[in-house]
N, C-alpha and C positions, 0 to 999 in steps of 0.2 A: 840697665835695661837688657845686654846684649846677655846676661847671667839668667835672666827670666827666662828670654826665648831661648837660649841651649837649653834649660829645664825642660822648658815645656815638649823640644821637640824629644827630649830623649823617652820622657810620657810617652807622649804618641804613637812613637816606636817602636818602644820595649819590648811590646808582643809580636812583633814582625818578624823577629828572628824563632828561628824552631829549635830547643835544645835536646839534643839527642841523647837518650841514655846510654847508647851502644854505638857502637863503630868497628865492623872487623872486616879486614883484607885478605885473601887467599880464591881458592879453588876450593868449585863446590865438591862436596863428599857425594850429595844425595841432597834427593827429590822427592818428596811426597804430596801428594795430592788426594786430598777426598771431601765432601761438600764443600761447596763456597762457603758456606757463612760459619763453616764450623772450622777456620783457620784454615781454609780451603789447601792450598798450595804451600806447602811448608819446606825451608833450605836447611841445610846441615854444611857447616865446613870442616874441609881434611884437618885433621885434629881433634873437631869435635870444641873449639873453641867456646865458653861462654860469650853471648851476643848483646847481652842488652844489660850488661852492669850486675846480672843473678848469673846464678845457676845453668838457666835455660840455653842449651846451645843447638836452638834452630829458631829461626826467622818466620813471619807467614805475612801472607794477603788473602785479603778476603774478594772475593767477587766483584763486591759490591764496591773494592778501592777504588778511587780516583786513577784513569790509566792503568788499571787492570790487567788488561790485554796485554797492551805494552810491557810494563813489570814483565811479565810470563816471561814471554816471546824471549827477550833481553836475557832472563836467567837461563831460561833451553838453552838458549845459545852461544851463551859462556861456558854452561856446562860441556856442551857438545864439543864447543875450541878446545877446551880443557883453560881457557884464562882466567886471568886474576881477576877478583869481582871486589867492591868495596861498597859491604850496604849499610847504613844506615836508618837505625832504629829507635822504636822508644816503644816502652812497658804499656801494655794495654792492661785495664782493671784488674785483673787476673796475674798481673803478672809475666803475662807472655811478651815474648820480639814483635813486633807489629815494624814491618819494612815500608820506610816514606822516602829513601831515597836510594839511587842504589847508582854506582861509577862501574864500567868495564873499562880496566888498564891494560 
């Protein structure tokens, strides 16, 4: 019985966690901004690292993200310290970084 319910609860679960395609640490390079919905606010790291498993090495949010503002606010302001940022990402349809979580170290 106790073999069902480990089963069942790791079911339930499974989708609770969010797997990230990307993960990179450093200091921002640059900042782009232009429509919200059009990958509004876009990051670049010193280097120029690849961010999300491809090619693509710069990150976005869209306007319309969850915590929006916040995000922003948080990158200006790493950028501006000059500190370490660590964002995490995953591929939107297209292909691109789409940024869901992000650490200032």
């Amino acid at each position: 019985m106790g073999k069902i319910a480990a089963m069942l609860l790791m079911v339930l679960f499974s989708g609770a966690t969010v797997a990230w395609d990307g993960e990179v640490y450093g200091k921002l390079q640059s900042i782009d901004v232009t429509g919200g919905s059009n990958y509004g606010f876009r990051v670049t790291f010193e280097g120029a690292p690849p961010i999300c498993g491809n090619a693509n090495t710069w990150g976005f949010l869209n306007d319309t993200d969850s915590n929006y503002q916040t995000y922003v606010s948080v990158l200006l302001a790493a950028k501006a310290a000059k500190m370490n940022v660590t964002i995490f990402t995953v591929r939107d349809v297209n292909g691109y970084c789409h940024i869901g979580h992000i650490s200032v170290n």
